[in-house]
TIBATI-302552 format. One record per residue (C-alpha): residue number from 1; residue in three letters; y, z, x. Coordinates in steps of 0.02 Angstrom, whole numbers. Layout:
REM residues N
{tordren NUM,'ALA',{Y,Z,X}};
...
This chain:
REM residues 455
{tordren 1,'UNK',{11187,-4368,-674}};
{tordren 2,'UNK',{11007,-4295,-608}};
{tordren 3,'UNK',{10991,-4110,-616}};
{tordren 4,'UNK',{10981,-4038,-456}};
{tordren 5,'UNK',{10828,-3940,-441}};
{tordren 6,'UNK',{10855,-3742,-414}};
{tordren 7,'UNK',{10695,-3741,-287}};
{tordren 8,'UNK',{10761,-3859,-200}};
{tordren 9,'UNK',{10960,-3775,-164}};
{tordren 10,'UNK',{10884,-3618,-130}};
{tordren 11,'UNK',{10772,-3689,9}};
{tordren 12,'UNK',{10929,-3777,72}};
{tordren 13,'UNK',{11025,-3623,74}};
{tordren 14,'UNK',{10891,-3536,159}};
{tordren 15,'UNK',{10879,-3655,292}};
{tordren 16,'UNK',{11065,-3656,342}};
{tordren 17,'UNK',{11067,-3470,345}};
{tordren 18,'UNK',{10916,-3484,458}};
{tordren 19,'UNK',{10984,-3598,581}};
{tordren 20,'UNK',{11152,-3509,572}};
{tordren 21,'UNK',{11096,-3352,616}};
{tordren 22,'UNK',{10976,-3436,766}};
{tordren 23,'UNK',{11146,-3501,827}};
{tordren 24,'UNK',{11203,-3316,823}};
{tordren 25,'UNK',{11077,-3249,910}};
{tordren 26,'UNK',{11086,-3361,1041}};
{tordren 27,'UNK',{11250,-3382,1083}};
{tordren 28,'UNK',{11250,-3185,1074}};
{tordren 29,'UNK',{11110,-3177,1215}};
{tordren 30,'UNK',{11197,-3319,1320}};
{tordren 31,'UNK',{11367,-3199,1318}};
{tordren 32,'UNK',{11287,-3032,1348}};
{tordren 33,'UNK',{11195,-3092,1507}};
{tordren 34,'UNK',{11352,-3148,1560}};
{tordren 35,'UNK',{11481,-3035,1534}};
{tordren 36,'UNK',{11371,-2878,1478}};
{tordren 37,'UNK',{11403,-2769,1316}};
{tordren 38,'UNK',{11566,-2710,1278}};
{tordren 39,'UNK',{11525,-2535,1277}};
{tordren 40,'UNK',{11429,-2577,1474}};
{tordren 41,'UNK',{11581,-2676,1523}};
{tordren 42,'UNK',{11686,-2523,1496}};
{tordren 43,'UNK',{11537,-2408,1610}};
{tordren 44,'UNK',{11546,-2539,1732}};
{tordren 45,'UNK',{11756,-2525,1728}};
{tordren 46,'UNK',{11738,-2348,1772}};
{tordren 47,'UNK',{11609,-2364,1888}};
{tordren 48,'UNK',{11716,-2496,1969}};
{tordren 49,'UNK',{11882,-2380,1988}};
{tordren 50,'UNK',{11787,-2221,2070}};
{tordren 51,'UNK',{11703,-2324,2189}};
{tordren 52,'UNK',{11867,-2396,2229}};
{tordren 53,'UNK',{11956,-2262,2244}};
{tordren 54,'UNK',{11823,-2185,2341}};
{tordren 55,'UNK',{11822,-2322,2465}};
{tordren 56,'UNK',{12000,-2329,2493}};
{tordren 57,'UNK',{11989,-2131,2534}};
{tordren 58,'UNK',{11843,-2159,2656}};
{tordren 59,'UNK',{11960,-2293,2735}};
{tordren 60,'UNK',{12114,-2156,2746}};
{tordren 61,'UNK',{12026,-2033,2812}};
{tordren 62,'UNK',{11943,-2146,2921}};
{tordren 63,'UNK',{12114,-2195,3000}};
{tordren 64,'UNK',{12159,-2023,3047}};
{tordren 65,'UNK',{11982,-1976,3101}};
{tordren 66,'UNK',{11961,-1841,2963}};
{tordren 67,'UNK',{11778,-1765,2987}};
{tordren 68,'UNK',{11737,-1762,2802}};
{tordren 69,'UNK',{11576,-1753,2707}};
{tordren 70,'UNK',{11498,-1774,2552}};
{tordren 71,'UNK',{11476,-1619,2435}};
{tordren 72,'UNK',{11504,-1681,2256}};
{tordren 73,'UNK',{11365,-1596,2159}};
{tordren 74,'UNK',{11319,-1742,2038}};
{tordren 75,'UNK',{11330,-1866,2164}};
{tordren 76,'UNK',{11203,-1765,2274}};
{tordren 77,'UNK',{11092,-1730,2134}};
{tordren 78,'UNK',{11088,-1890,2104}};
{tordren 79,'UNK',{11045,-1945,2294}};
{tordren 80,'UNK',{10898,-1796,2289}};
{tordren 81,'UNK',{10810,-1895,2156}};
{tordren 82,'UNK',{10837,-2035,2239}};
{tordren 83,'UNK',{10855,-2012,2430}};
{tordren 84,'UNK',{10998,-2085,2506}};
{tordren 85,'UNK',{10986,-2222,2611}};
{tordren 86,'UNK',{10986,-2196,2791}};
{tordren 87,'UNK',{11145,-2261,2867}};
{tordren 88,'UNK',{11056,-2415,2938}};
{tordren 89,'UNK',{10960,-2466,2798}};
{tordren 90,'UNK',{10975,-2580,2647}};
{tordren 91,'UNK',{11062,-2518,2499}};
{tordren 92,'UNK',{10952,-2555,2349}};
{tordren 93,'UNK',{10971,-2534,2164}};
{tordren 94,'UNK',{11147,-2547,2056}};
{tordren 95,'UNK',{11303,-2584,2179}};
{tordren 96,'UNK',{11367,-2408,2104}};
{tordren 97,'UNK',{11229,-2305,2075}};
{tordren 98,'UNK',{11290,-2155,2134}};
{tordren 99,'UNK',{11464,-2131,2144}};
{tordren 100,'UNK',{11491,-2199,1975}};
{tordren 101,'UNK',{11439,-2040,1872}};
{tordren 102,'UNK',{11579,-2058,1749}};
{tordren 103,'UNK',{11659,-1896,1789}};
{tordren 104,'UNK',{11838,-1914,1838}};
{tordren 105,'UNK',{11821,-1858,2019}};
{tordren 106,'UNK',{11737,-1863,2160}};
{tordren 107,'UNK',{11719,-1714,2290}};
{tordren 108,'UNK',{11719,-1701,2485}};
{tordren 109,'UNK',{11713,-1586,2609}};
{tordren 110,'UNK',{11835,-1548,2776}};
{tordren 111,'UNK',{11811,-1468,2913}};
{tordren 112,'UNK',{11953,-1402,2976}};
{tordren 113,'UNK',{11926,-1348,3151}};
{tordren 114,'UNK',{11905,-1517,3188}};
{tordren 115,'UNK',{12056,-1596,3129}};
{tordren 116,'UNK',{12236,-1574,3173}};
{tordren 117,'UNK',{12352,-1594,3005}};
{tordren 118,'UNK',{12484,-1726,2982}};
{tordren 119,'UNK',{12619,-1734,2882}};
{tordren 120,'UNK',{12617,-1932,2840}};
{tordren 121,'UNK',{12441,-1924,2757}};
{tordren 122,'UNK',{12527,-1904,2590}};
{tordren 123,'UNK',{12639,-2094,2633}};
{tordren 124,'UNK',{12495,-2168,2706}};
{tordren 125,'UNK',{12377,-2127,2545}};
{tordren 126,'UNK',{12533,-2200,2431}};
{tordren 127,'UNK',{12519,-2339,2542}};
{tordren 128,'UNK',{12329,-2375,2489}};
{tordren 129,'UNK',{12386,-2356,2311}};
{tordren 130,'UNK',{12324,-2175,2291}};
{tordren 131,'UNK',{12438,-2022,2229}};
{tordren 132,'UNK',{12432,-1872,2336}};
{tordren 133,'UNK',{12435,-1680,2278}};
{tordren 134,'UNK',{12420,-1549,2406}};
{tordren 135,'UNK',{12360,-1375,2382}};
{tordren 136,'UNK',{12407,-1224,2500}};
{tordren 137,'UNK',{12367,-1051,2503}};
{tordren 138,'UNK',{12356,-901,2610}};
{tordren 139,'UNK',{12262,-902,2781}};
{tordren 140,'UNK',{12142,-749,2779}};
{tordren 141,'UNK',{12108,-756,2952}};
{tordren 142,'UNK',{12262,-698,2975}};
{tordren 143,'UNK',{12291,-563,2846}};
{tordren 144,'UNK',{12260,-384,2905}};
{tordren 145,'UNK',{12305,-204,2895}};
{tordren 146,'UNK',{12442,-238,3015}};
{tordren 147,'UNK',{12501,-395,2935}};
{tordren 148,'UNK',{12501,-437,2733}};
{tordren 149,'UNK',{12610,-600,2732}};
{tordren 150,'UNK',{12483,-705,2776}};
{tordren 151,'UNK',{12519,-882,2829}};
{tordren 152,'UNK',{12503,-1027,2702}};
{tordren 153,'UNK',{12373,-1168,2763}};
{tordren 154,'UNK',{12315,-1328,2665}};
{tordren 155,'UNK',{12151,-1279,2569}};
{tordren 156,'UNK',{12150,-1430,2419}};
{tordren 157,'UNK',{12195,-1613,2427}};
{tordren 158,'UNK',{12185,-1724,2279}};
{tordren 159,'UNK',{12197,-1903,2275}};
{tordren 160,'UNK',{12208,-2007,2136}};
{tordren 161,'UNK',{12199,-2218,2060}};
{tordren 162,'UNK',{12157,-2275,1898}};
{tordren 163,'UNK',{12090,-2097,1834}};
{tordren 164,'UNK',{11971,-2068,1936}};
{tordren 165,'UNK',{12011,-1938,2095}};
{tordren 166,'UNK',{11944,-1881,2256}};
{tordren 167,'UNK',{11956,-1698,2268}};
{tordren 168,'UNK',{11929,-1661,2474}};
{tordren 169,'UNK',{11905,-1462,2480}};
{tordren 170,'UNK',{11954,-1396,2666}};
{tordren 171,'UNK',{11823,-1283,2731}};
{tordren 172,'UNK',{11878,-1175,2866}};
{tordren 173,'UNK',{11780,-1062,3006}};
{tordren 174,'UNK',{11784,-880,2983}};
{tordren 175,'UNK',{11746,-733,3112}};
{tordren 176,'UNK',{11568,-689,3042}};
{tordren 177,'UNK',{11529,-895,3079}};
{tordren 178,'UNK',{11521,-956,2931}};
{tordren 179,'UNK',{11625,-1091,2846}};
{tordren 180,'UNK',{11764,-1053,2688}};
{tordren 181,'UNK',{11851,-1137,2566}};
{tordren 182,'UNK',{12004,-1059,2456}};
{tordren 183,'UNK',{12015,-1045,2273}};
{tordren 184,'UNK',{12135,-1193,2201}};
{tordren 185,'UNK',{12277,-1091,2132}};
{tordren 186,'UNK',{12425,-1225,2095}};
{tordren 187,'UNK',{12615,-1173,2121}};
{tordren 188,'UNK',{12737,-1169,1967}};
{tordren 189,'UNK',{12795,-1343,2002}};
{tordren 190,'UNK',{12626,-1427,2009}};
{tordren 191,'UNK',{12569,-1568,1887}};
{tordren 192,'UNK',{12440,-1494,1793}};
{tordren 193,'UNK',{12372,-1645,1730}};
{tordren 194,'UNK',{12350,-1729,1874}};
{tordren 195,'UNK',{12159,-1703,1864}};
{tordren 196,'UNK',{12053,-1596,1737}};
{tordren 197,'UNK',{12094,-1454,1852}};
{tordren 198,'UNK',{11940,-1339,1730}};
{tordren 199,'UNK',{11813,-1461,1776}};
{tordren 200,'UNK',{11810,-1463,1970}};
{tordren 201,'UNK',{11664,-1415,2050}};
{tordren 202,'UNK',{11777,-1290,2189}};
{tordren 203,'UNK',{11911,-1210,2188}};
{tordren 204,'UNK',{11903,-1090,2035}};
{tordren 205,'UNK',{11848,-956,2174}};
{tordren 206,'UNK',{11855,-957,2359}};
{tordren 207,'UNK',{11665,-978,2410}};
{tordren 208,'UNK',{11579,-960,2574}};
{tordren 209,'UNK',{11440,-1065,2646}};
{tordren 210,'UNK',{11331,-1081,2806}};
{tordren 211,'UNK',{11367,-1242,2923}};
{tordren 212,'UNK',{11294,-1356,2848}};
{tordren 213,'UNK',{11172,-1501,2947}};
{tordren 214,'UNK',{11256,-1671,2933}};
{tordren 215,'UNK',{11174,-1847,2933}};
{tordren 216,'UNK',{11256,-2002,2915}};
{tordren 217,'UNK',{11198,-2103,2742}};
{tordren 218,'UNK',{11228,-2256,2658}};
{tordren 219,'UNK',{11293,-2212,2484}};
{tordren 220,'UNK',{11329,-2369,2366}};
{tordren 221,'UNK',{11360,-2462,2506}};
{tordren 222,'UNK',{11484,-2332,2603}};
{tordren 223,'UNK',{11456,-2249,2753}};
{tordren 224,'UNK',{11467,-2061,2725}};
{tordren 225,'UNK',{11408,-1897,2784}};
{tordren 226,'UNK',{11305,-1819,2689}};
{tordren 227,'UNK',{11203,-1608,2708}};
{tordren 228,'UNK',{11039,-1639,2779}};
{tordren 229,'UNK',{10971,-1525,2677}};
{tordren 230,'UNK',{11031,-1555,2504}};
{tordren 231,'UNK',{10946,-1424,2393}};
{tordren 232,'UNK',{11008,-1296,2496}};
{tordren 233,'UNK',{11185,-1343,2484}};
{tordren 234,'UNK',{11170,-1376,2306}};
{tordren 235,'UNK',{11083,-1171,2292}};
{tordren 236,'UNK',{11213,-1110,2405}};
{tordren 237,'UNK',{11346,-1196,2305}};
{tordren 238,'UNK',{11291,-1100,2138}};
{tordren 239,'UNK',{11314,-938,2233}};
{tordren 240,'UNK',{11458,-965,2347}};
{tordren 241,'UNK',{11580,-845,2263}};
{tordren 242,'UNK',{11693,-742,2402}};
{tordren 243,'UNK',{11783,-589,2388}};
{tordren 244,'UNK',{11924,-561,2504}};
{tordren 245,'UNK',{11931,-370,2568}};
{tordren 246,'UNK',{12073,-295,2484}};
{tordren 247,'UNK',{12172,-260,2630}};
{tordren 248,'UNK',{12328,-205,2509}};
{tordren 249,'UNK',{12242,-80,2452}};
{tordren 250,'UNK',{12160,-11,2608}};
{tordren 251,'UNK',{12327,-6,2686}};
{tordren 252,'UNK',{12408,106,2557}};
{tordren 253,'UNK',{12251,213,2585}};
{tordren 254,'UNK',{12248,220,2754}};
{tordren 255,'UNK',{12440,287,2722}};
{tordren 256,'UNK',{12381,432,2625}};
{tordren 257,'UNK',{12214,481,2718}};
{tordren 258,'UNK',{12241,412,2894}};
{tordren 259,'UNK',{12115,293,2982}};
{tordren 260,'UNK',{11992,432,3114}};
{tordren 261,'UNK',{12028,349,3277}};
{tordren 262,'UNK',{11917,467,3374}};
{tordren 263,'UNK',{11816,430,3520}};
{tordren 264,'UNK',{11651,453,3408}};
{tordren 265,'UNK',{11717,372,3256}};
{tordren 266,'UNK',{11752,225,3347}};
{tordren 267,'UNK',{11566,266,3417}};
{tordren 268,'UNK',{11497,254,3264}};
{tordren 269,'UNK',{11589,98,3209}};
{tordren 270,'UNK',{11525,-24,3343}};
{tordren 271,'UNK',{11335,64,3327}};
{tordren 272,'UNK',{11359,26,3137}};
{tordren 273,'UNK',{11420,-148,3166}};
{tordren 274,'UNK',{11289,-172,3261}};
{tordren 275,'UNK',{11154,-106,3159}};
{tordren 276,'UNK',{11207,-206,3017}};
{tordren 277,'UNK',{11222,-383,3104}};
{tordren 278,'UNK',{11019,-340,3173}};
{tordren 279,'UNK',{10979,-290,2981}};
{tordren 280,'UNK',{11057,-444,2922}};
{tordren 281,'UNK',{10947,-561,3054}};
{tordren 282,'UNK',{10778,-474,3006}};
{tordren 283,'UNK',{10825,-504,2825}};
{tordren 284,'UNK',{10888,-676,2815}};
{tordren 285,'UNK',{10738,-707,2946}};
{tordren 286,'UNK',{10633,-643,2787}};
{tordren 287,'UNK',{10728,-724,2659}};
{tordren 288,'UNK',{10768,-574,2575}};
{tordren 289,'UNK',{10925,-566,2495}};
{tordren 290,'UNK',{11038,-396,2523}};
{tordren 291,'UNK',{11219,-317,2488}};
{tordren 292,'UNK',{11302,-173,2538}};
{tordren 293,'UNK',{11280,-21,2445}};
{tordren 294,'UNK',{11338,154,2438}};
{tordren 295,'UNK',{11438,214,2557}};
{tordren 296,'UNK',{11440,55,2659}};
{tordren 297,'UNK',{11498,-59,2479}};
{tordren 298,'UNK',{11613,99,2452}};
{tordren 299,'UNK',{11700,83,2651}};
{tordren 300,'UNK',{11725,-109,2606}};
{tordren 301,'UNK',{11800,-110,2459}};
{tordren 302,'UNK',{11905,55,2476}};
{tordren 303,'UNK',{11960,38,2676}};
{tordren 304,'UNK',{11895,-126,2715}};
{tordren 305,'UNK',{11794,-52,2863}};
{tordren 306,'UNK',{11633,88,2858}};
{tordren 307,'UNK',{11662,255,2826}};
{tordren 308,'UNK',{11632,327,3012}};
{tordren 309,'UNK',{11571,529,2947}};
{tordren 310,'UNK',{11442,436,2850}};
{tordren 311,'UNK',{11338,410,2973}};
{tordren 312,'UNK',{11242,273,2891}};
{tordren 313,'UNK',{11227,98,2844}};
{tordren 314,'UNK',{11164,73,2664}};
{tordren 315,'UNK',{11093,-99,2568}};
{tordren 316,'UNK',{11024,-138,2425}};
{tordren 317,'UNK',{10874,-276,2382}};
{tordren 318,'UNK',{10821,-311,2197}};
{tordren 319,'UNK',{10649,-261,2203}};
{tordren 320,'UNK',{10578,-423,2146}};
{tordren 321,'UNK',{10628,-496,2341}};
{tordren 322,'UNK',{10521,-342,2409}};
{tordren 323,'UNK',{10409,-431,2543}};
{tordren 324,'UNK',{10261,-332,2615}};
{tordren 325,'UNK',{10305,-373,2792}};
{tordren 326,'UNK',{10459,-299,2780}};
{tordren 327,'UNK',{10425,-131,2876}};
{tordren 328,'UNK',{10345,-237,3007}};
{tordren 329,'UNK',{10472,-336,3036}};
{tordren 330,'UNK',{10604,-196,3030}};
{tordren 331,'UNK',{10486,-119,3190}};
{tordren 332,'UNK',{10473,-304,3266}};
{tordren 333,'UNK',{10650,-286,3282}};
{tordren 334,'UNK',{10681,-118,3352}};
{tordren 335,'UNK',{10701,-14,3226}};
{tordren 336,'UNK',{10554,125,3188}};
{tordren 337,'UNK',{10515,191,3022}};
{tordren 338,'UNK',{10602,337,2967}};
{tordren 339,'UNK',{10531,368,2795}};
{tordren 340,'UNK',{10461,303,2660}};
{tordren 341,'UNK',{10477,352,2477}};
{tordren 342,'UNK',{10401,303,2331}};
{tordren 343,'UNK',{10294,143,2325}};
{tordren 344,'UNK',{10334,-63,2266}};
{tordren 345,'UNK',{10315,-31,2054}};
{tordren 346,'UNK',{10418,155,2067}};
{tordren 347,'UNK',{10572,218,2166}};
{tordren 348,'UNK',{10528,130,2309}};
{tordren 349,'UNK',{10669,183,2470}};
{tordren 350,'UNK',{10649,150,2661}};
{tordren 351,'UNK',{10718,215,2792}};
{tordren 352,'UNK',{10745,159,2979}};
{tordren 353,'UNK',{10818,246,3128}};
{tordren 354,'UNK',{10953,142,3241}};
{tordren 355,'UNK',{11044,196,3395}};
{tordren 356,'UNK',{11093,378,3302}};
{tordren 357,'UNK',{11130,264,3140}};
{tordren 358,'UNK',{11010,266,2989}};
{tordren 359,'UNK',{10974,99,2895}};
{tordren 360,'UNK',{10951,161,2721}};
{tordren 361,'UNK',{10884,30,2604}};
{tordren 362,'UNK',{10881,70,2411}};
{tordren 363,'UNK',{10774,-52,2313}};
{tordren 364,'UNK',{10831,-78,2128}};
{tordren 365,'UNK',{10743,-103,1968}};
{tordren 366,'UNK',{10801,-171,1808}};
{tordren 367,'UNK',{10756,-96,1641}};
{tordren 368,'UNK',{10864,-174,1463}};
{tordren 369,'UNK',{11078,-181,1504}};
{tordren 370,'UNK',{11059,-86,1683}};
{tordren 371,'UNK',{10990,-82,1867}};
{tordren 372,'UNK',{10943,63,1945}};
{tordren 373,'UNK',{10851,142,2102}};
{tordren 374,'UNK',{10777,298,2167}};
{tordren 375,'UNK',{10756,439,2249}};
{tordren 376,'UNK',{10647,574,2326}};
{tordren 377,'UNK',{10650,735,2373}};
{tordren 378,'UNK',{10512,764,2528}};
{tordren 379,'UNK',{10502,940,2502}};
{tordren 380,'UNK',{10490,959,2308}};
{tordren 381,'UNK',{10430,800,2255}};
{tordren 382,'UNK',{10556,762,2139}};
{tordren 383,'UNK',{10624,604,2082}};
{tordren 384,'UNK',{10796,563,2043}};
{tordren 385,'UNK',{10877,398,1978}};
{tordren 386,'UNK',{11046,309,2002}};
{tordren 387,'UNK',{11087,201,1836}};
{tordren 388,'UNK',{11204,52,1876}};
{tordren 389,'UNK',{11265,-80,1751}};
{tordren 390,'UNK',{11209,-254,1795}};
{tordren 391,'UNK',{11299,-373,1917}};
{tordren 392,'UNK',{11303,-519,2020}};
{tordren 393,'UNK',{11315,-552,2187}};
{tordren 394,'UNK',{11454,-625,2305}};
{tordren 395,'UNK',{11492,-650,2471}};
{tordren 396,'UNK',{11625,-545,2585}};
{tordren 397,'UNK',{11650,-522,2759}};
{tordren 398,'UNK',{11648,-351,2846}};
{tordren 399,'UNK',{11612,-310,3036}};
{tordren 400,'UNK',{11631,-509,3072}};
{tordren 401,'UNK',{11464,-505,2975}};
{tordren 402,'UNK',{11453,-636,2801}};
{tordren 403,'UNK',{11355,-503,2697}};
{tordren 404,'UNK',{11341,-508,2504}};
{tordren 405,'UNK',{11427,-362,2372}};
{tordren 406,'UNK',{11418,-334,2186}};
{tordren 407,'UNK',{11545,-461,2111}};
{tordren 408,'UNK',{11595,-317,1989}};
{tordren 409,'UNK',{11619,-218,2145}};
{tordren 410,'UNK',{11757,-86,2039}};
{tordren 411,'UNK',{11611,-41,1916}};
{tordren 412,'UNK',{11471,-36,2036}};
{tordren 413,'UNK',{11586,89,2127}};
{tordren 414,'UNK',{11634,185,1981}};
{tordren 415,'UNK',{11467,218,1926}};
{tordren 416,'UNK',{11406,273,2109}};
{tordren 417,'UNK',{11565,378,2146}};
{tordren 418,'UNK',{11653,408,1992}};
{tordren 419,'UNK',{11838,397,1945}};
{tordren 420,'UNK',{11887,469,2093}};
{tordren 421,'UNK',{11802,364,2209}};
{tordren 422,'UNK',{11984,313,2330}};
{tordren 423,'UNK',{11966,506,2372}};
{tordren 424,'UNK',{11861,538,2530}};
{tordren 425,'UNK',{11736,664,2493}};
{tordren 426,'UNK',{11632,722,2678}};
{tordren 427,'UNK',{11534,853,2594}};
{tordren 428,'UNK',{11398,727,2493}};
{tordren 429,'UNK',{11227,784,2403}};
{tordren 430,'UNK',{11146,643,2370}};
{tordren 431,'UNK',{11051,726,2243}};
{tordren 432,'UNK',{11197,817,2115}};
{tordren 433,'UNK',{11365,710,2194}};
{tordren 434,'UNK',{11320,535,2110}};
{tordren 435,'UNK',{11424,520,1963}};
{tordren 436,'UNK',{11255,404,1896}};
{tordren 437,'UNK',{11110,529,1958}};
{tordren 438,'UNK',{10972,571,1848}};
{tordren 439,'UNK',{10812,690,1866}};
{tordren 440,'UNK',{10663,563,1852}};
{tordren 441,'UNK',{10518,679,1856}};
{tordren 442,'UNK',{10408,717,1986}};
{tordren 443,'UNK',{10294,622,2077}};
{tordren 444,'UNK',{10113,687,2066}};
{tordren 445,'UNK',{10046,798,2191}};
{tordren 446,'UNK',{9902,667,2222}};
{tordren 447,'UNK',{10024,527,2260}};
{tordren 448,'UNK',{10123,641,2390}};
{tordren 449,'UNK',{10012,551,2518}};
{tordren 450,'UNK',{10074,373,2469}};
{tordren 451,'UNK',{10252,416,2402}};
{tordren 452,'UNK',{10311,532,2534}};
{tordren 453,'UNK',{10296,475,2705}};
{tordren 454,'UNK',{10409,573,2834}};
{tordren 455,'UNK',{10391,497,3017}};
């Protein structure tokens, strides 16, 4: 028997392999452009069951003539880098570019004024193949001094196929006109797991938003309304958070130190009101962002009204939104100049006269862990400083007005007032009562001129 030549085998073997492995790679590009990747086949699977489910909601809600909009914050990212299709145009791109973010849910807005509830929503969703969880809560339009119970109104719906879910948040129309939605708080016999409840983009606080503009928009194919102005939702969205006035405790206040029902406190009240709604135009005209401070944060959070021998309304502006035009416009509107103290970089406070109400605005300043902001003394010169600790912002309503407070509203009251702060106090020196007041020097006799203007 011939030997069989080593060479020979080897390049026989090689050969095989080659073609083999050709095969392989062939057959493996012939199945992928066919059926995709298994890991993009399972993308595609999700993909397919939100837009599903989303589809079938848009058809429910379509059937009882819900007025419901788009305000799901990754889907409307996605459509500001993208810009949504106008409702009459051609959808281009993936079939499920947008919708199909791979989160579990997917979250819309209602308006409630314009829809009447109905019981059967819940059979009617079960009859589309989706499960049904409804949220209620407390109706703060209807909780008072006079009246604590509170009815309970629908504020969260969730519906559900496949694990993916439409969360549909009801936003409602408050007194200061501006729309609100209700923190998701579930009852004891709730599932808990029928949606990440932790990873919902509302509900873990009530929030509060301006009407937003609608436009109708093609979205993967769907019809759906969507805010015309997108970034601004998505800004307002990040600082939504409302407070609710704690009428509880105002109540059991108002039991120990009864509410001044005089002829001039009453006086005061509406000139106040009205003071602060014509600060709160010239501002937001400006785009300067405000809260309540002082006396005015302390009436809202300790009485849920002002405090009517204070004579005042008081708000606070970081100093970093100081606008030059800001006394200007103040005038434009009405209101003259009262005084001026200290300047933009230093202690800066103005002061405007209303219809016998001041406007006091305090400018803050922050320096390491705190805030702070100051004050002069016309006749001395001397400069005195109120030391806050740091805090956010949130919305609250007061006077049928939507006007921010500090979100750590105890502390910032606390530090202002002291520990004894739910104890009216109507003899007040602004410049030894602060529990947080500090001697800051004085202001050069040269800089009088420009720090110390008295009108």
């Amino acid at each position: 028997m011939p030997r069989i030549n080593k060479s020979v085998v080897l390049a026989l073997l090689i050969a095989t392999s080659s073609v083999f492995l050709l095969f392989q790679l062939y057959y493996y590009r012939q199945y992928v452009s066919k059926h995709g990747t298994r890991s993009s086949g399972k993308a595609v699977q999700m993909g397919g069951d939100a837009q599903w489910v989303v589809k079938k909601f848009l058809g429910l809600v379509a059937r009882y003539n819900l007025p419901v909009f788009l305000i799901d914050t990754a889907t409307l990212s996605l459509l500001l880098q993208e810009s949504p299709q106008p409702r009459d145009g051609q959808a281009e791109g993936p079939p499920c570019s947008s919708f199909c973010t791979h989160r579990d849910f997917t979250t819309f807005a209602l308006l409630a004024k314009l829809w009447k509830y109905d019981a059967s929503l819940a059979q009617a969703a079960a009859e589309r193949g989706l499960e049904f969880l409804e949220v209620r809560g407390k109706d703060p339009r209807l909780v008072g001094l006079d009246d604590l119970s509170g009815t309970e109104i629908p504020l969260h719906f969730l519906f559900r196929r496949n694990g993916h879910a439409v969360h549909l948040v009801v936003f409602y129309e408050r007194s200061g006109n501006y729309l609100w939605h209700g923190p998701l708080r579930l009852k004891p016999n709730m599932d808990r797991k029928f949606v990440s409840f932790r990873k919902l983009d509302f509900g873990r606080q009530a929030g509060a938003y301006d009407r937003p503009e609608l436009v109708p928009s093609l979205v993967d194919g769907l019809d759906v309304r969507i805010p015309k102005n997108i970034s601004r939702f998505l800004n307002e969205r990040a600082q939504a958070r409302f407070l609710e006035c704690r009428y509880k405790d105002a109540r059991a206040f108002y039991q120990v130190y009864p509410d001044d029902t005089s002829p001039e406190a009453m006086d005061f009240r509406m000139k106040a009101k009205s003071l602060l709604h014509l600060a709160a135009r010239t501002l937001s005209d400006l785009g300067v962002p405000f809260w309540l401070s002082s006396g005015t944060c302390l009436g809202w959070f300790r009485q849920c009204n002002v405090i009517p021998y204070s004579k005042d309304v008081d708000l606070g502006i970081r100093i970093k939104d100081y606008q030059p035009d800001i006394i200007q416009a103040f005038q434009k509107s009405g209101l003259p100049l009262k005084h001026k103290f200290g300047k933009v970089e230093d202690s800066l406070e103005l002061s405007f006269q209303g219809l016998d109400v001041k406007l006091d605005i305090f400018f803050f300043y922050e320096e390491d862990d705190v805030v702070w902001n100051g004050g002069t003394q016309a006749k001395s010169g001397k400069k005195f400083k109120y030391v806050f600790p740091r805090f956010a912002l949130c919305w609250t309503e007061l006077l049928d007005l939507k006007v921010r407070v500090p979100c750590e509203t105890l502390d910032y009251v606390e530090a202002n007032y002291g520990q004894n702060w739910n104890i009216p106090v109507k003899t007040w020196d602004w410049k030894t009562s602060p529990s947080n007041v500090k001697e800051n020097g004085v202001w050069p006799v040269r800089e009088w001129d420009e720090v110390i203007q008295v009108y």
